[in-house]
Phi, psi and omega in degrees: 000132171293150180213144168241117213232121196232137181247090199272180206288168163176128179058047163019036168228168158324057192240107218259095185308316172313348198274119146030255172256131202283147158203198149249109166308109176320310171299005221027074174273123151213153183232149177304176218256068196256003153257003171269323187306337178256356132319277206309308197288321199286306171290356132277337155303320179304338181110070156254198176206118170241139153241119217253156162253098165235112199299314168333288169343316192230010170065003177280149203246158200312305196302344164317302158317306166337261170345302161317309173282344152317330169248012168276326192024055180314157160233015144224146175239117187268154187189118170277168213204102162233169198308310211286333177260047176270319173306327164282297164334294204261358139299320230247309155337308175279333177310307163289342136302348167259333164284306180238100161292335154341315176291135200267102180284159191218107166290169163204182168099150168356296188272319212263005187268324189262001193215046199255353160304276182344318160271346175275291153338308190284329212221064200273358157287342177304092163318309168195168160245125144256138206246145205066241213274142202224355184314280209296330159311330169302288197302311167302324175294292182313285174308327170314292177307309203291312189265045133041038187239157204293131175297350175297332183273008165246133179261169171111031165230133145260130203232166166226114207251120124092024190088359186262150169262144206260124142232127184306343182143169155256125183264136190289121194310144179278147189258277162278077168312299171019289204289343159322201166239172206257121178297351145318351189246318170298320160316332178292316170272354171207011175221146150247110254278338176292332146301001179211145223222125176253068190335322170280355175241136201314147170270102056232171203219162193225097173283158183209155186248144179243350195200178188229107181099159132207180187268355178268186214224020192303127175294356193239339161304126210265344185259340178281341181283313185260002165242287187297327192107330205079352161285128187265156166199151198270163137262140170310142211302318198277335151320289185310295186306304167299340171264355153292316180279341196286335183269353165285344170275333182295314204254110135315339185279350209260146211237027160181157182237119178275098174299102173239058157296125182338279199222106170297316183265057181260354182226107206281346189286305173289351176253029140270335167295295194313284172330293167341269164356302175273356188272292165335319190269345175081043137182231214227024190245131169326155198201151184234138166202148196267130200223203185208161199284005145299352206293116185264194208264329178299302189284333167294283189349307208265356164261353172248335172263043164243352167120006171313096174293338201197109152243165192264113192224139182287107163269325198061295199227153157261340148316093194291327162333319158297302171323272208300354183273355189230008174067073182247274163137026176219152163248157195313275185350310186299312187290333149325275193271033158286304193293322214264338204268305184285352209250315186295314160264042159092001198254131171289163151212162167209122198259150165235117174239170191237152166239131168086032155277158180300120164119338178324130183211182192279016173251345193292314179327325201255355160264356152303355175243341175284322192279305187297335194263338200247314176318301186059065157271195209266318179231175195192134169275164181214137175202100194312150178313130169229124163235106214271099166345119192109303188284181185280344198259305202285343180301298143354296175286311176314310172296318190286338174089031175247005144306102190297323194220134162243065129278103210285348183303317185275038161269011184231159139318168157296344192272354190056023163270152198302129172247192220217039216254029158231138157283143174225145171308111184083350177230122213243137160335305200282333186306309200316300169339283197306302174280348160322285188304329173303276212306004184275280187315318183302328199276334181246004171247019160280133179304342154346266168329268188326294181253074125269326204281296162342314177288288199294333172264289173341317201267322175213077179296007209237277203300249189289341182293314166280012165283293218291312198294290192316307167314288174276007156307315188258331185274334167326309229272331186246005187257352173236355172298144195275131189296156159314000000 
């Protein structure tokens, strides 16, 4: 069967659905499509003809798209989805359901996994949504259609019978990540690393998943509730380490590789595995990975000398009172001495912080930034609270009545930049907002900051100087604008 698997255009910007919370990234972050990429590897292992679309990526604009699929003339079309373009999504659905009605539409992603009566109701051209994890749904749906046997029998769908919306069943969580195909081929075959851009990481750069899920319980992460399930499950070390070397042979250009696992470290054992495993293999291309503030000093030893450049680490607050209000399972302290463990072993961070989880007031702010300063990771994020349909934080927010809104428009600026939509006692959506951009600034206009970032280029000018330039070239334009 011919498929078209589409990342479709929005707000004619950079705007990168895969990411956590989907925007246009102040850093120009857009990151690759690496769950339709393991959709795409997957409906071709099976035997289909994919043709992948990822529009952000590639600046094509919806009528652009059209014109493609018109000559793609697919008989099924797959389409990611997220809460802040969903609306823009099913205008872009629909658009495509009118040009080829033959065609068999599949939404997939995030908002349609936590919302899918709501879109199936709204939208009766949407042949179905699959929901979570979606490789193997995809696949049973393509044959399913291909054989001219009733979609009710794949599970992991929502359909709509007689106008009603349908699930088809819960389909059982993939096991063996192994047996997936390795997203090193899809890329190779159908994207380039020159389209995607990671701010913490040197350019051009390659995101990659080593695992699924995760085992902690934070409330406002979106992929382990509403994709994963919350079940962690790994790929083997020796897995990993081969779709490492396949990506240094396909792209030579490319000078650094992101693991954008929930939690690469959810295991100090297995990420000692992994590192062995690439130290065997010789090798010698820098590497980022998203870790948690338990991480111990053996095992960061044992990821720089495997080639680790950078780790991500969530601190969120400097409250712990806030931590513990988000089931976050860390402490201020533990995160002190996470930052002190990497700076002994060699290792960049780049923290990530949030404004505006439950119990947030104006002294936890200011000790998240007092904390983010005392931290010194080498770059630091700032980001009002997005509370995503599906998770436990939205529910929350929703039940308490400090959801302002579900007009999915506003989880973005008009600009597609990350906007706010919970209110707090004493802290207003526009408060959150507002102190983000302070707290940016305060954090990267210290004279400090500026010449270590002055030295770390002067000192590698090839390297960490053309990451820092290229990140603020596009991030000046939002660190001086003035708040609302």
């Amino acid at each position: 069967m011919k498929i078209s698997v589409v990342n479709p255009p929005y707000m004619d910007g950079k705007f990168s659905r895969t990411s956590r919370s989907p925007a246009i990234v102040k850093s120009g972050t857009m990151y690759w499509p690496f769950w339709l990429a393991y959709a795409v590897g997957t409906l071709e292992e099976a035997g289909h003809d994919v043709v992948f679309h990822d529009c952000p990526a590639t600046n094509v604009t919806r009528k652009q798209l059209m014109n493609k699929l018109r000559e793609d003339s697919p008989s099924m079309i797959v389409l990611d989805t997220s809460t802040p373009s969903i609306h823009s999504d099913l205008a872009v659905s629909k658009e495509i359901a009118e040009i080829l009605p033959d065609s068999s539409i599949f939404l997939v992603g995030t908002h349609v996994s936590a919302k899918p009566e709501e879109v199936l109701l709204s939208s009766p051209h949407i042949t179905g949504i699959a929901v979570g994890e979606y490789d193997h749904t995809l696949v049973d749906a393509a044959n399913t259609l291909e054989q001219k046997t009733d979609l009710e029998k794949v599970a992991g769908l929502w359909i709509a019978t007689s106008g009603k919306p349908l699930f088809t069943g819960t389909r059982e969580f993939i096991q063996d990540l192994d047996s997936l195909p390795l997203l090193a081929d899809v890329y190779k075959k159908h994207l380039k690393p020159e389209n995607y851009f990671f701010a913490a990481a040197r350019y051009p750069s390659v995101m990659l998943i080593t695992s699924r899920g995760c085992p902690f319980k934070c409330s406002y992460c979106v992929w382990p509730q509403v994709l994963h399930g919350g079940t962690y499950r790994a790929r083997s070390a020796e897995n990993v380490a081969s779709e490492f070397m396949k990506i240094q042979e396909y792209f030579p250009q490319v000078q650094e590789i992101v693991f954008e696992d929930d939690t690469f470290s959810v295991d100090s054992n297995r990420v000692t595995e992994v590192s062995k495993a690439l130290i065997a293999r010789g090798n010698k291309l820098p590497w980022t990975a998203n870790t948690r503030a338990n991480l111990s000093l053996e095992a960061m030893e044992m990821m720089r000398s495997a080639g680790c450049r950078m780790i991500i680490v969530g601190y969120e607050s400097g409250s712990q009172a806030v931590l513990n209000g988000v089931k976050k399972g860390t402490t201020v302290e533990q995160n002190i001495g996470f930052a002190q463990r990497a700076k002994k072993a060699g290792l960049l961070v780049h923290g990530c912080f949030m404004a505006g989880n439950p119990g947030e007031t104006l002294e936890s702010l200011a000790e998240t930034l007092a904390i983010a300063i005392k931290l010194k990771p080498d770059t630091a994020q700032f980001f009002p609270i997005m509370a995503y349909p599906g998770t436990r934080l939205y529910e929350q927010y929703r039940k308490s009545g400090n959801l302002k809104t579900e007009d999915y428009n506003n989880w973005l600026t008009k600009d597609g930049l990350h906007n706010c939509v919970v209110d707090l006692p004493g802290l207003t959506s526009q408060d959150l907002v507002n102190w983000c951009a302070y707290a940016r600034k305060k954090f990267y206009l210290r004279p400090n900051y500026l010449l270590y970032k002055a030295i770390q280029t002067i000192l590698h000018p090839t390297t960490e100087g053309r990451r820092t330039i290229r990140a603020f070239s596009t991030f000046r334009k939002h660190l001086f604008r003035r708040s609302e």
